[in-house]
C-alpha positions as CSV (number, residue, x, y, z in Angstrom):
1,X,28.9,-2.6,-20.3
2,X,28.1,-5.5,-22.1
3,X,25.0,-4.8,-25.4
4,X,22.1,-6.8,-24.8
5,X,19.6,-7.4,-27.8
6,X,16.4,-5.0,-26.4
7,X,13.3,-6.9,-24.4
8,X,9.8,-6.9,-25.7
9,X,7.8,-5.7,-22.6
10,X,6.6,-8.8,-21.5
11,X,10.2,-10.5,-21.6
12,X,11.4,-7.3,-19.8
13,X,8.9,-7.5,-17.0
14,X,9.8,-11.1,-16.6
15,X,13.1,-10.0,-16.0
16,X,12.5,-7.6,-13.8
17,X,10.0,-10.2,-11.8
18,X,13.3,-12.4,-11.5
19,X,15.5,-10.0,-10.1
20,X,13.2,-9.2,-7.3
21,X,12.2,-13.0,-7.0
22,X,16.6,-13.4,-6.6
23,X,16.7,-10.6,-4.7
24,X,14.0,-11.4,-2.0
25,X,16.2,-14.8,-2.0
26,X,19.0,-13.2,-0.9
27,X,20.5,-14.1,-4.5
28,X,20.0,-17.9,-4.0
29,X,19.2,-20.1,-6.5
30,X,15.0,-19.5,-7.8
31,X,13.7,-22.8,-8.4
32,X,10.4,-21.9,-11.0
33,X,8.1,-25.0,-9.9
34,X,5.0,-25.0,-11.7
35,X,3.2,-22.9,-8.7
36,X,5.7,-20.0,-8.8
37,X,5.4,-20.3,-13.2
38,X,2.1,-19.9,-12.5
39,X,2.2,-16.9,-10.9
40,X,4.3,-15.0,-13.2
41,X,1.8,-16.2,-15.5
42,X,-1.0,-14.3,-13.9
43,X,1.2,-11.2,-13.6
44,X,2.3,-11.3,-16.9
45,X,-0.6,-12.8,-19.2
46,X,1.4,-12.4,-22.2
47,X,3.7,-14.9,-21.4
48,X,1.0,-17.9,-20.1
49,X,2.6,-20.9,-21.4
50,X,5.7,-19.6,-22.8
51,X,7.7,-18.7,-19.8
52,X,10.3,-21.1,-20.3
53,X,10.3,-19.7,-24.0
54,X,11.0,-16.5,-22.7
55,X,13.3,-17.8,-20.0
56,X,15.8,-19.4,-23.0
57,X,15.8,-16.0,-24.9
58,X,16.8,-13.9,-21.4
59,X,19.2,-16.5,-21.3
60,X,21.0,-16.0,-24.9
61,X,20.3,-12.6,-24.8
62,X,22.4,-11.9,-21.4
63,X,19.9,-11.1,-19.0
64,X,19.8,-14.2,-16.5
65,X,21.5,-17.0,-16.2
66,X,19.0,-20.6,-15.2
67,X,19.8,-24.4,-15.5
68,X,17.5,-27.2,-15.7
69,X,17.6,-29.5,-12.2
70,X,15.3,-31.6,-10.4
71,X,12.4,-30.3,-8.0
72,X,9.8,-32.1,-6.3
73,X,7.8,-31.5,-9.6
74,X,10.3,-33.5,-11.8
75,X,12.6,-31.1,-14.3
76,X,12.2,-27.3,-13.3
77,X,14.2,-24.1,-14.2
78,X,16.4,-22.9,-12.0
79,X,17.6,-19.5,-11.5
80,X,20.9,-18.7,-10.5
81,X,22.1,-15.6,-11.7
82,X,20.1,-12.3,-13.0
83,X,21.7,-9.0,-14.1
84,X,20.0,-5.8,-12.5
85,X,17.9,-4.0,-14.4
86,X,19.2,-0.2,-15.1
C-alpha cells in the first residue's frame, strides 16, 4: 500500500464523488464539463471555484489520475483513473 498525504474533508468527499462518478461509468474516462463541475460544486460548497485546485492536489497526492483534453466546452479535466476509497 502506497502512503498518501491525508485529505481535508472537502478534498476527500471529492474523491469519493469521483469514484462513484468512474464507477457509474463503468471506469471510463469522466470528462468534468462545466455542468458536471457545477454539480460537485453544489454538493460540496467548499470547493465552488476551486475544483480543479483540488483536482491537481488529488492528483500529486495519489488519489486520481485526470488529463486536460478537449470537450465541447473548450479545455476540460478528464478523469481516467481513481483509487477506491478504503
Amino acid at each position: 500500500m502506497m502512503d498518501r498525504d491525508p485529505l481535508s474533508p472537502e478534498t476527500e468527499a471529492l474523491w469519493r464523488k469521483l469514484w462513484e462518478l468512474w464507477q457509474d461509468n463503468d471506469e471510463d474516462d469522466v470528462i468534468l464539463d462545466s455542468s458536471r463541475i457545477e454539480e460537485i460544486e453544489d454538493e460540496i460548497p467548499e470547493l465552488e471555484g476551486k475544483v480543479r485546485t483540488a483536482l491537481a492536489y488529488l492528483q500529486r497526492a495519489r488519489y486520481i489520475q485526470y488529463r486536460t483534453g478537449v470537450g465541447e466546452e473548450g479545455l476540460e479535466p478528464i478523469v481516467y483513473d481513481v483509487y477506491e476509497p478504503r
